[in-house]
OpenMM code with the backbone's topology and positions (N, CA, C; nanometers):
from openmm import Vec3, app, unit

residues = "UNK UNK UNK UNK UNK UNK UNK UNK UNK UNK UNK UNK UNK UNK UNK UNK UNK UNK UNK UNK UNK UNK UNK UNK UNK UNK UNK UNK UNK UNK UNK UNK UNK UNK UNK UNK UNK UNK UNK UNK UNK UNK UNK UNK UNK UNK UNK UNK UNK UNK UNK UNK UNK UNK UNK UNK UNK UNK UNK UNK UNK UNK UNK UNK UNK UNK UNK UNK UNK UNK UNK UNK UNK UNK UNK UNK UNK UNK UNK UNK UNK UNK UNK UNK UNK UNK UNK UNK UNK UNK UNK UNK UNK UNK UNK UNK UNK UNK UNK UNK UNK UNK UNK UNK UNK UNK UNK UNK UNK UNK UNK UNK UNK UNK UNK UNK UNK UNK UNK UNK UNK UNK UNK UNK UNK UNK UNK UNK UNK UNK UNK UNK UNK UNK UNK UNK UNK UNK UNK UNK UNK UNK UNK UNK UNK UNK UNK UNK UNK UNK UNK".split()
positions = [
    Vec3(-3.0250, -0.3372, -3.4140),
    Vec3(-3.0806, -0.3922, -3.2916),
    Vec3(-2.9829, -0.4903, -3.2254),
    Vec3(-2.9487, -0.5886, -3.3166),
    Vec3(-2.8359, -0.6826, -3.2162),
    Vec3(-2.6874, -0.6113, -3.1622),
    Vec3(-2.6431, -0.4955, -3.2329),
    Vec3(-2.5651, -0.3798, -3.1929),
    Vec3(-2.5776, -0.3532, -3.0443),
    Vec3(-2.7028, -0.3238, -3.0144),
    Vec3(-2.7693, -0.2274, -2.9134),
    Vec3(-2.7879, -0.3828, -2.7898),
    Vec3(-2.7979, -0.4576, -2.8110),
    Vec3(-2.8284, -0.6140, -2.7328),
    Vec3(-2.6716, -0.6704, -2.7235),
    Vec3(-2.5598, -0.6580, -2.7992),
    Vec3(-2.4166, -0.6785, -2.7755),
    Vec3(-2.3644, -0.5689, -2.6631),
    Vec3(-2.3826, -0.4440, -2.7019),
    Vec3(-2.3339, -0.3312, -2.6077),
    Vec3(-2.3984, -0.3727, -2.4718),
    Vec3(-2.5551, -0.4138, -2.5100),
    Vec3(-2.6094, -0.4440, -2.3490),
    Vec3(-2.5532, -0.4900, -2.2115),
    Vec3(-2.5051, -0.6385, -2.3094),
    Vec3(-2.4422, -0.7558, -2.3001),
    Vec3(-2.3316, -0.7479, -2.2272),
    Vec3(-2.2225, -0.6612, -2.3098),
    Vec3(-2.1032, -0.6247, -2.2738),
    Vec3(-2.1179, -0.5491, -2.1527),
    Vec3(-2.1965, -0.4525, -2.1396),
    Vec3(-2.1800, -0.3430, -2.0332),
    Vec3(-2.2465, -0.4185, -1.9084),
    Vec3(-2.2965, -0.5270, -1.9145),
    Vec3(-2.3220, -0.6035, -1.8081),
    Vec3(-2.2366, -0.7177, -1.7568),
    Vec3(-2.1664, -0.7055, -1.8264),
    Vec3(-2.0608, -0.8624, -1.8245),
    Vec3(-1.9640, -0.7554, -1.7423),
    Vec3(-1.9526, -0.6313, -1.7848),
    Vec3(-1.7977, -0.5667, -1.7626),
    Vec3(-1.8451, -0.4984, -1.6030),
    Vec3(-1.9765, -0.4726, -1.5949),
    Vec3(-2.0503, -0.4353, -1.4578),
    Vec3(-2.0130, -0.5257, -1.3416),
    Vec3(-2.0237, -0.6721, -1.3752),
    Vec3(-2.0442, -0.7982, -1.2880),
    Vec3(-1.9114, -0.7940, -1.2729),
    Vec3(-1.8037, -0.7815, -1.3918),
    Vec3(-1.6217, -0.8043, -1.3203),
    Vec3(-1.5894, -0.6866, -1.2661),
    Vec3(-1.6136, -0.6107, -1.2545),
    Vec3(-1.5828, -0.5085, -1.1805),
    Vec3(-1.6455, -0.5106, -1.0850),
    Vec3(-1.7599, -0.5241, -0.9449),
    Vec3(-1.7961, -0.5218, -0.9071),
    Vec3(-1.7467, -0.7077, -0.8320),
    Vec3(-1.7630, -0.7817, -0.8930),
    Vec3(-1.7022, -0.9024, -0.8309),
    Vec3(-1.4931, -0.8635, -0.8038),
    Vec3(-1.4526, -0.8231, -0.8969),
    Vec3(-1.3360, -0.7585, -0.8665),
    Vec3(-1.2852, -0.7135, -0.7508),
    Vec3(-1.3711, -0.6357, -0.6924),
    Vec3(-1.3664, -0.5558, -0.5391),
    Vec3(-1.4076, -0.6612, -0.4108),
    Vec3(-1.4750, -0.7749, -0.4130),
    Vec3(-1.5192, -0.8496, -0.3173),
    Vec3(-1.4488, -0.9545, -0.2608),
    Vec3(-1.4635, -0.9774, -0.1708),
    Vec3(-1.3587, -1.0709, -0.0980),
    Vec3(-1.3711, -1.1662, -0.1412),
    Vec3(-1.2305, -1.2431, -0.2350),
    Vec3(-1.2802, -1.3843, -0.3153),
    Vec3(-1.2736, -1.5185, -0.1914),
    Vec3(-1.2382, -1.5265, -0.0825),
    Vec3(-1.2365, -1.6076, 0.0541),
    Vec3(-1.2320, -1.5610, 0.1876),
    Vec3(-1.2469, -1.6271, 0.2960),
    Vec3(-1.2744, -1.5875, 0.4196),
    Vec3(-1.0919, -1.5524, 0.4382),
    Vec3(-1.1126, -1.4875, 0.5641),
    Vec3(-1.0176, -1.4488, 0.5621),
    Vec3(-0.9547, -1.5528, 0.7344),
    Vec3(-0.8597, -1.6201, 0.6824),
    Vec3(-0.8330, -1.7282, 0.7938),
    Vec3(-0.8042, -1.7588, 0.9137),
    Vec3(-0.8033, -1.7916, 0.9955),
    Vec3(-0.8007, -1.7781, 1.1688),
    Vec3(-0.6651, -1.7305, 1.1700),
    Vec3(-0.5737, -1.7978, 1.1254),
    Vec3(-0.4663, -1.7724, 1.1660),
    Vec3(-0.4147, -1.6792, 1.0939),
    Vec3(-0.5045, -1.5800, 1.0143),
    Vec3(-0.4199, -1.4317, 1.0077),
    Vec3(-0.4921, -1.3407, 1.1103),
    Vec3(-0.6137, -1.3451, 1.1216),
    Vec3(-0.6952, -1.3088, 1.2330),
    Vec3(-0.6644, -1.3146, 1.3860),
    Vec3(-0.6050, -1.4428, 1.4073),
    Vec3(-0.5115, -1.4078, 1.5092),
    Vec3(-0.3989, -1.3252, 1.5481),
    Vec3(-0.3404, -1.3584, 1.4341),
    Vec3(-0.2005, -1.3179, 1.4638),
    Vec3(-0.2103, -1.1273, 1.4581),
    Vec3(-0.3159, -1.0730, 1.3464),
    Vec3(-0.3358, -0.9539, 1.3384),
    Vec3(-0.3740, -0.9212, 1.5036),
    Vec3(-0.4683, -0.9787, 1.5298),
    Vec3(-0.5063, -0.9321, 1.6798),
    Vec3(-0.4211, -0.9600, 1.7959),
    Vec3(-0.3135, -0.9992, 1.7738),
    Vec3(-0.1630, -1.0196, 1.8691),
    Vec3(-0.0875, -0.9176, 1.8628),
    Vec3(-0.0756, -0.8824, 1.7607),
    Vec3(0.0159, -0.7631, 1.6944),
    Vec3(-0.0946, -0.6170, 1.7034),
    Vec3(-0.1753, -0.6256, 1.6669),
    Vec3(-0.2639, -0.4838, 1.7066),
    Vec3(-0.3182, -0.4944, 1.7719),
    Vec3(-0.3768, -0.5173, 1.9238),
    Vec3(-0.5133, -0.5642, 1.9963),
    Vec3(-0.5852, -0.4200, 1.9875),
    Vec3(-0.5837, -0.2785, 1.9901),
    Vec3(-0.5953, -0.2536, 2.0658),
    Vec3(-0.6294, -0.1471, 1.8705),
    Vec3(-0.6721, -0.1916, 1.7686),
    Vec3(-0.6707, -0.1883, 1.6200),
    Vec3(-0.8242, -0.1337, 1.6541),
    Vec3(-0.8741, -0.0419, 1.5385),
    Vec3(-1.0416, -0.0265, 1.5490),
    Vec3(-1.0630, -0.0151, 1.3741),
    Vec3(-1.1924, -0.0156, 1.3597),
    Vec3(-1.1931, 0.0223, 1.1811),
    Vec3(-1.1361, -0.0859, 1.1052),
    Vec3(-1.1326, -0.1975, 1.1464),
    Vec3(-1.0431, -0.3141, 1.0210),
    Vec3(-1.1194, -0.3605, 0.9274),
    Vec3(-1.0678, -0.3156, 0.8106),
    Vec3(-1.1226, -0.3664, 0.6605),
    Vec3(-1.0051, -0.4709, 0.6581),
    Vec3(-1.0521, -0.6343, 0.5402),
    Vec3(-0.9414, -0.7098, 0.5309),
    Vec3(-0.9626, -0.6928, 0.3928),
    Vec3(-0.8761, -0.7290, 0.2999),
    Vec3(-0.8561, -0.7557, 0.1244),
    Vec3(-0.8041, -0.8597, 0.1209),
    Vec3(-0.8415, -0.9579, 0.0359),
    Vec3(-0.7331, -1.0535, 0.0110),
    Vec3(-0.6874, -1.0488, -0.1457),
    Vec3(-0.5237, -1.0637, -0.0724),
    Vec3(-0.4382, -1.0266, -0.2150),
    Vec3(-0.3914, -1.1830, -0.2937),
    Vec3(-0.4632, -1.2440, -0.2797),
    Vec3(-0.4371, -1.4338, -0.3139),
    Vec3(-0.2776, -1.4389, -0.3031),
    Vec3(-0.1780, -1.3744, -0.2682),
    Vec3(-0.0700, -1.4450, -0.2211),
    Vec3(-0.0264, -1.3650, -0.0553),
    Vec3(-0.1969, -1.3468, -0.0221),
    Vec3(-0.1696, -1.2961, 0.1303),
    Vec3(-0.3277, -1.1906, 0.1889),
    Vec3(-0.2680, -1.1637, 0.2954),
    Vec3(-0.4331, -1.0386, 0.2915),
    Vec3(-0.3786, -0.8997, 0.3821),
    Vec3(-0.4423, -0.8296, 0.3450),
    Vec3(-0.3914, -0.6815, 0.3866),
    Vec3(-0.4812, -0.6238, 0.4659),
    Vec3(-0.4869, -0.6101, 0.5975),
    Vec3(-0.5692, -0.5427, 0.6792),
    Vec3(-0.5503, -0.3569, 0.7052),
    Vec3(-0.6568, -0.3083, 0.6625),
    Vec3(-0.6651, -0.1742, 0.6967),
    Vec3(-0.7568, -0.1420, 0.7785),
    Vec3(-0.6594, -0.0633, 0.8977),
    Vec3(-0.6956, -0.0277, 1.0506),
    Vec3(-0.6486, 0.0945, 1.1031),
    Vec3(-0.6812, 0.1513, 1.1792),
    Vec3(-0.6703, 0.2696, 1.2369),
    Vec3(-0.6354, 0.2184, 1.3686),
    Vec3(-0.4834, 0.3260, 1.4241),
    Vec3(-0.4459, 0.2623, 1.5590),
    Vec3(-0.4254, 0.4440, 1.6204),
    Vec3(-0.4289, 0.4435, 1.7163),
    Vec3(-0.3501, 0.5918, 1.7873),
    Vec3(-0.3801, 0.7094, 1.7131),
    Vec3(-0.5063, 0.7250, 1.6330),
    Vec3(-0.5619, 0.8119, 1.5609),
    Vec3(-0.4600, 0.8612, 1.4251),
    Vec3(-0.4391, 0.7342, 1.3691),
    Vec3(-0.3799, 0.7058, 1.2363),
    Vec3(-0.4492, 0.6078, 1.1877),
    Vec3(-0.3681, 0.6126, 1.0631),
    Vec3(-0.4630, 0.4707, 0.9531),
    Vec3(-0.3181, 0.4114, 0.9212),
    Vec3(-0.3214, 0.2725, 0.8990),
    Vec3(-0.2189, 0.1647, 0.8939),
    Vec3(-0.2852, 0.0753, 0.7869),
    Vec3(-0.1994, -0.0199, 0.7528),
    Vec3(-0.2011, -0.1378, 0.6728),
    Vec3(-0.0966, -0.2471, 0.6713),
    Vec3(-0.1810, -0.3677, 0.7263),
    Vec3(-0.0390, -0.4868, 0.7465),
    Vec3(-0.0832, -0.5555, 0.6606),
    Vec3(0.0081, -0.6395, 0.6469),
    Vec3(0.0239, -0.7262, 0.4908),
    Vec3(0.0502, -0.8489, 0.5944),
    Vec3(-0.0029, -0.9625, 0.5666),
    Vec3(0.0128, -1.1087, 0.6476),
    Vec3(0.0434, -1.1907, 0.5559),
    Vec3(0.0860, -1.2842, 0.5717),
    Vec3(0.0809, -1.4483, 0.4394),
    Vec3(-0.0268, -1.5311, 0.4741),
    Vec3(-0.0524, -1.5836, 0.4168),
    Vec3(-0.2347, -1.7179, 0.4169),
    Vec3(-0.1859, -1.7557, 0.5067),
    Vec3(-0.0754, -1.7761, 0.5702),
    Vec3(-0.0052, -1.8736, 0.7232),
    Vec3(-0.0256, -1.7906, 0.8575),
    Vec3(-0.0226, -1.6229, 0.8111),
    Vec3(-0.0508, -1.5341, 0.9574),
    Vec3(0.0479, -1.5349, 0.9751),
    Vec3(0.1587, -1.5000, 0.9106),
    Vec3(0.3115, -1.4594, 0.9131),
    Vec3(0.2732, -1.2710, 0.8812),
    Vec3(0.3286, -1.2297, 0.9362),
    Vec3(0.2875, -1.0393, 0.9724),
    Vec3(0.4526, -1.0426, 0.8663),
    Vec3(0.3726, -0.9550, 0.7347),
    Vec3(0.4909, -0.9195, 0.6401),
    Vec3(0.5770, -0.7381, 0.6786),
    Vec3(0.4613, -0.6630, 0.6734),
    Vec3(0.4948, -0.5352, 0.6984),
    Vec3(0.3903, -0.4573, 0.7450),
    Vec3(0.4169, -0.3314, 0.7641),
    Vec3(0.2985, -0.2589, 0.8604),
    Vec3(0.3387, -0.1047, 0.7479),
    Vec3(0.2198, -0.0386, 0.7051),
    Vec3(0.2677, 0.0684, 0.6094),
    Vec3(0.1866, 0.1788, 0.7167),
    Vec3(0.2367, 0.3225, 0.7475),
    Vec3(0.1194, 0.4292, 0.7417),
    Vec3(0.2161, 0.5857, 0.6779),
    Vec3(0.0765, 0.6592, 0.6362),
    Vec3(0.1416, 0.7567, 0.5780),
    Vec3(0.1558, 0.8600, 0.6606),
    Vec3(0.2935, 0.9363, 0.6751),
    Vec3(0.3452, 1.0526, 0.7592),
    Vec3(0.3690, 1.1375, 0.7147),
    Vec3(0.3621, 1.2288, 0.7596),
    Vec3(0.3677, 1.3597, 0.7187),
    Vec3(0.5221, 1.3842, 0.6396),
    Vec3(0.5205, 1.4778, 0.5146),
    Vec3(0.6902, 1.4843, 0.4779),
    Vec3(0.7823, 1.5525, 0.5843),
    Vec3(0.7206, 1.6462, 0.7342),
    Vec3(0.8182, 1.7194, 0.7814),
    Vec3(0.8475, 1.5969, 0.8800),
    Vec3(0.7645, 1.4943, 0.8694),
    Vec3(0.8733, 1.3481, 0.9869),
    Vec3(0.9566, 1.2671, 0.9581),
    Vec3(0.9776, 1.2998, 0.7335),
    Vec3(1.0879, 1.2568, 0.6967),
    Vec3(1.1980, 1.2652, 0.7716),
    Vec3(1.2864, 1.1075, 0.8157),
    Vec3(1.4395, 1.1587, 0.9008),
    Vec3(1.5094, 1.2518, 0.7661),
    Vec3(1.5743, 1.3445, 0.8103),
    Vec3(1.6738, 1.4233, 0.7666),
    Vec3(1.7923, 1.3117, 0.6544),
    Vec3(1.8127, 1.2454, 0.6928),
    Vec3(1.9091, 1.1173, 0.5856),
    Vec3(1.8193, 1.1425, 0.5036),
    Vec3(1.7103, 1.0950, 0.4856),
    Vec3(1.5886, 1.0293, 0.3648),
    Vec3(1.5837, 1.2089, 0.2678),
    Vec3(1.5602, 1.2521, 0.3467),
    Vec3(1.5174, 1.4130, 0.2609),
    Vec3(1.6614, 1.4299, 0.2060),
    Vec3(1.7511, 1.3956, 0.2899),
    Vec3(1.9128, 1.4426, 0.2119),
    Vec3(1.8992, 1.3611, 0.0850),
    Vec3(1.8440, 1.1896, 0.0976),
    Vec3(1.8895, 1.0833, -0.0214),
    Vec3(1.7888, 1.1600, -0.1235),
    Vec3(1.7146, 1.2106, -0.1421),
    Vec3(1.6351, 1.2323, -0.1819),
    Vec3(1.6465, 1.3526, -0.2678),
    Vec3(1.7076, 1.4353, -0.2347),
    Vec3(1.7835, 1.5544, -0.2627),
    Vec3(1.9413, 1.5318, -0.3746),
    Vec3(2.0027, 1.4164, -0.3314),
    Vec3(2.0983, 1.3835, -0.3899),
    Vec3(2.0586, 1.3231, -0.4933),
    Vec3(1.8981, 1.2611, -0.5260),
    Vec3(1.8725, 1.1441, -0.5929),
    Vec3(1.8480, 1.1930, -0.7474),
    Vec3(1.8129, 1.1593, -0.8347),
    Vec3(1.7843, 1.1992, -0.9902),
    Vec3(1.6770, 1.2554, -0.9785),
    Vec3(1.5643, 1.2209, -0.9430),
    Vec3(1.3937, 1.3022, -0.8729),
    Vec3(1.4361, 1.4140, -0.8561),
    Vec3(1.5165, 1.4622, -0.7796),
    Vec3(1.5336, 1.5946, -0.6980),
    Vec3(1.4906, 1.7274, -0.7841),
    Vec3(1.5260, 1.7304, -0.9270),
    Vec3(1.5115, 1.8214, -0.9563),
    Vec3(1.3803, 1.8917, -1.0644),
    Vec3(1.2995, 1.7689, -1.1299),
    Vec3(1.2014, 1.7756, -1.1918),
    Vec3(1.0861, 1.6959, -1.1216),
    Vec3(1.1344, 1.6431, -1.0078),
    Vec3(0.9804, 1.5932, -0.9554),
    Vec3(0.9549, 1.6149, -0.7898),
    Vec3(0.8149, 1.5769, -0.7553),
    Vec3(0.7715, 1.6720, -0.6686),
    Vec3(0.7413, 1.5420, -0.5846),
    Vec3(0.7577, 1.5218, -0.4020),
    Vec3(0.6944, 1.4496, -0.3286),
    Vec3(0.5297, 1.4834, -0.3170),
    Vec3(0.4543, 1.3616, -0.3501),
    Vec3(0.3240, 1.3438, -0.3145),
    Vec3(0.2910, 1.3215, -0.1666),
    Vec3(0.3495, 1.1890, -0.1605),
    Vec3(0.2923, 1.1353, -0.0076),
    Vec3(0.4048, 1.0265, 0.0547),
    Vec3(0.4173, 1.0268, 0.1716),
    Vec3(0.5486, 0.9781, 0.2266),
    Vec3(0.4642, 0.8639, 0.3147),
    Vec3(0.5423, 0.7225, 0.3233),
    Vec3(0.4625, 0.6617, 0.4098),
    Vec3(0.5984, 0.5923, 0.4713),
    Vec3(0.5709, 0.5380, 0.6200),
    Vec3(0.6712, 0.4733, 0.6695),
    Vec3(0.6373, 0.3386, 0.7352),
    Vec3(0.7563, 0.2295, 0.6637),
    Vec3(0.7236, 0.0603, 0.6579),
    Vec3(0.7992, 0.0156, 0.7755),
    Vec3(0.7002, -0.0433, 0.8851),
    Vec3(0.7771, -0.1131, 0.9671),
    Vec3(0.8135, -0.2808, 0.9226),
    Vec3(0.9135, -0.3182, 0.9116),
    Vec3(0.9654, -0.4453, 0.8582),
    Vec3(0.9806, -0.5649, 0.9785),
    Vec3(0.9868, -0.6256, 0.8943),
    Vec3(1.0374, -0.7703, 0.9762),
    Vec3(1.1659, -0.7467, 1.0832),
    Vec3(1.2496, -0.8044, 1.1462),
    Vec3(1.3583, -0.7744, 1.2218),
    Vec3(1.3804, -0.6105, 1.2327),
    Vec3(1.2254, -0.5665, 1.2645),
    Vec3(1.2692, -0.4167, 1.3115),
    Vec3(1.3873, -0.3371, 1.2415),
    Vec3(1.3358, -0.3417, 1.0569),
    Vec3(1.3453, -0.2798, 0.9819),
    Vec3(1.2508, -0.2187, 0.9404),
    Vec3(1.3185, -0.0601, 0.9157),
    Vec3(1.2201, 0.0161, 0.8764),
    Vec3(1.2497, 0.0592, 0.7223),
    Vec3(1.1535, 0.1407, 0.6574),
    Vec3(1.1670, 0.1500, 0.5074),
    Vec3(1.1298, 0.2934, 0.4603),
    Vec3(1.1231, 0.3938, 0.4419),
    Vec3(1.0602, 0.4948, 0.3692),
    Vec3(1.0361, 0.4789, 0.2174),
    Vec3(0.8293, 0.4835, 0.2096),
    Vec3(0.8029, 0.4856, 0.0347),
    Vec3(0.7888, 0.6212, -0.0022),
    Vec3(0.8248, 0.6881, -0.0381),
    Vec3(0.8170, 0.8530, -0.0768),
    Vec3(0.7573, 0.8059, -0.2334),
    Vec3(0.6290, 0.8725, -0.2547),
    Vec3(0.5749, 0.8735, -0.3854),
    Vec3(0.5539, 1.0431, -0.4268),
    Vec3(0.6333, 1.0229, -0.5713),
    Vec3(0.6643, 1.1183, -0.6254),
    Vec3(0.5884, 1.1067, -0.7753),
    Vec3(0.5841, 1.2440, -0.8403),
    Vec3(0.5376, 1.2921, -0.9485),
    Vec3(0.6041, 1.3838, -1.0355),
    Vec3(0.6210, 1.3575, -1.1229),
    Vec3(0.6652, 1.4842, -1.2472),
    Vec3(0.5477, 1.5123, -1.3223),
    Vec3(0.4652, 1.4808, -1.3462),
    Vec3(0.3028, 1.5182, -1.4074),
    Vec3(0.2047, 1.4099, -1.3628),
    Vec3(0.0751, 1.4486, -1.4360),
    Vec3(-0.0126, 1.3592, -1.4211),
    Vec3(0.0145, 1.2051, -1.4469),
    Vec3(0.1103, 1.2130, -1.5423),
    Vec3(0.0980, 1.0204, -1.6151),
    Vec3(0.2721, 0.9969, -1.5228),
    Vec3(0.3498, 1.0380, -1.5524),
    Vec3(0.4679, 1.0216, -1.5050),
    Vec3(0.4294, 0.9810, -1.3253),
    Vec3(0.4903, 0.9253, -1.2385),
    Vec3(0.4594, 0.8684, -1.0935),
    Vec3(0.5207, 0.7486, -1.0186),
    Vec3(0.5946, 0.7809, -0.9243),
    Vec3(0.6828, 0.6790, -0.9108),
    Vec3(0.6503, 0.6622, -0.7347),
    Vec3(0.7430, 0.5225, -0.7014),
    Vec3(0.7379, 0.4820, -0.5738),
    Vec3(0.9042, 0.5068, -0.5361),
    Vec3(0.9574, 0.5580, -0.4653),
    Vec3(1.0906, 0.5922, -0.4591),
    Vec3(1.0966, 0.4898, -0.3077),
    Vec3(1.2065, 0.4078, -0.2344),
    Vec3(1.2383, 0.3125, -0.1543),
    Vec3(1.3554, 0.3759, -0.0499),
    Vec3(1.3797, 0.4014, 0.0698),
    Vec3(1.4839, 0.4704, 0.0830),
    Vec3(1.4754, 0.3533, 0.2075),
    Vec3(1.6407, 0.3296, 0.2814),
    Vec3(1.6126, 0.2731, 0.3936),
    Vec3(1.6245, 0.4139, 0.4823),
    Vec3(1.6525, 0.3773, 0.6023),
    Vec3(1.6593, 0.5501, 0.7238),
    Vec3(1.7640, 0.6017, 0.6810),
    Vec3(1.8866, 0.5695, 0.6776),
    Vec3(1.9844, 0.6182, 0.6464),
    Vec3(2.0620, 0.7296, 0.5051),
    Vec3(1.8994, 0.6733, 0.4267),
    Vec3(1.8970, 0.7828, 0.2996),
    Vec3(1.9113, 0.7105, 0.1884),
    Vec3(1.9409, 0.5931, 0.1888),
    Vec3(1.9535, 0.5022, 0.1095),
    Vec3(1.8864, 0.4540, -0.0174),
    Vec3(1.9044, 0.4966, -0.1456),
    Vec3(1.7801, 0.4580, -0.2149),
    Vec3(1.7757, 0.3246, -0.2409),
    Vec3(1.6812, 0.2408, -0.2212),
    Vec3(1.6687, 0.0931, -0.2417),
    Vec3(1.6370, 0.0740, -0.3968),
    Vec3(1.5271, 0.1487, -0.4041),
    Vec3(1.4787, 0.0778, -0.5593),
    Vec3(1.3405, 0.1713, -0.5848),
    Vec3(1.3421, 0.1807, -0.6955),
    Vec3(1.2075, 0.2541, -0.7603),
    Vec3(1.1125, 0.1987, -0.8185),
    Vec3(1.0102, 0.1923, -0.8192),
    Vec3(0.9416, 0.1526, -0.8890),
    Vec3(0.8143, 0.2749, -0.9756),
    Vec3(0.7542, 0.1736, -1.0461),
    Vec3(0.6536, 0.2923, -1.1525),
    Vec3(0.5286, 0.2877, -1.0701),
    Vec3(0.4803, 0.3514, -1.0670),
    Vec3(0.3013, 0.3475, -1.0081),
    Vec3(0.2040, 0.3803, -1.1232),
    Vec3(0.1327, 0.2904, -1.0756),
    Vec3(0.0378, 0.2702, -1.1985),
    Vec3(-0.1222, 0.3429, -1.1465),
] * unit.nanometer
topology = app.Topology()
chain = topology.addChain("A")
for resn in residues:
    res = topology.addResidue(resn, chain)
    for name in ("N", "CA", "C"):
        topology.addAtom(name, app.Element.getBySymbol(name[0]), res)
């Protein structure tokens, strides 16, 4: 019986963090709220997240879906949306081709980062199986920046 009252226990404790997990742990502050609505006015559909070292608004602009990343100050970090692989520039599909990936792993989903000083970024996420999954970094020019693992 106290078996069956521990499991209870647990599966309610682990219910409440997961579920508090997903909820917005603070308001989300004027001055990212502004500055988002300076930079997108014209934004529909905005969900905000806050990532406690910033907040990430997801919005739909020009019949796409986007995501900007701000700082608690309303400093606009980056702008992500996902594009199709045939709008990969030709550099990026070449770096990509030249790169170690090329030959055992497969593009998933391509997204393109507008940056600060009107830098741009390509994240090409790739796969070799189910558990294997990576974030590949290219600048336009084909450039691989850096990889990372996806979890």
């Amino acid at each position: 019986m106290k078996k069956i009252i521990y499991y209870c226990l647990a599966l309610c404790v682990a219910v409440t963090l997961y579920s508090t997990g997903h909820a917005q742990v603070r308001k989300v502050p004027a001055e990212v709220t502004e500055a988002f609505r300076s930079k997108y006015p014209m934004a529909t559909n905005i969900e905000w997240r806050d990532r406690l070292s910033g907040f990430t608004a997801s919005f739909d602009l020009n019949n796409a879906h986007y995501e900007a990343k701000f700082t608690n100050k309303g400093f606009w970090q980056n702008t992500e949306n996902k594009i199709p692989e045939a709008e990969l520039p030709d550099a990026v599909k070449d770096g990509f081709q030249k790169s170690k990936y090329a030959e055992e792993w497969t593009i998933k989903n391509v997204y393109k980062i507008a940056m600060k000083e009107e830098k741009t970024q390509y994240r090409v996420e790739i796969e070799k199986n189910d558990i294997q999954k990576k974030h590949l970094f290219f600048d336009p020019n084909g450039r691989l920046l850096r990889d990372n693992i996806k979890l």
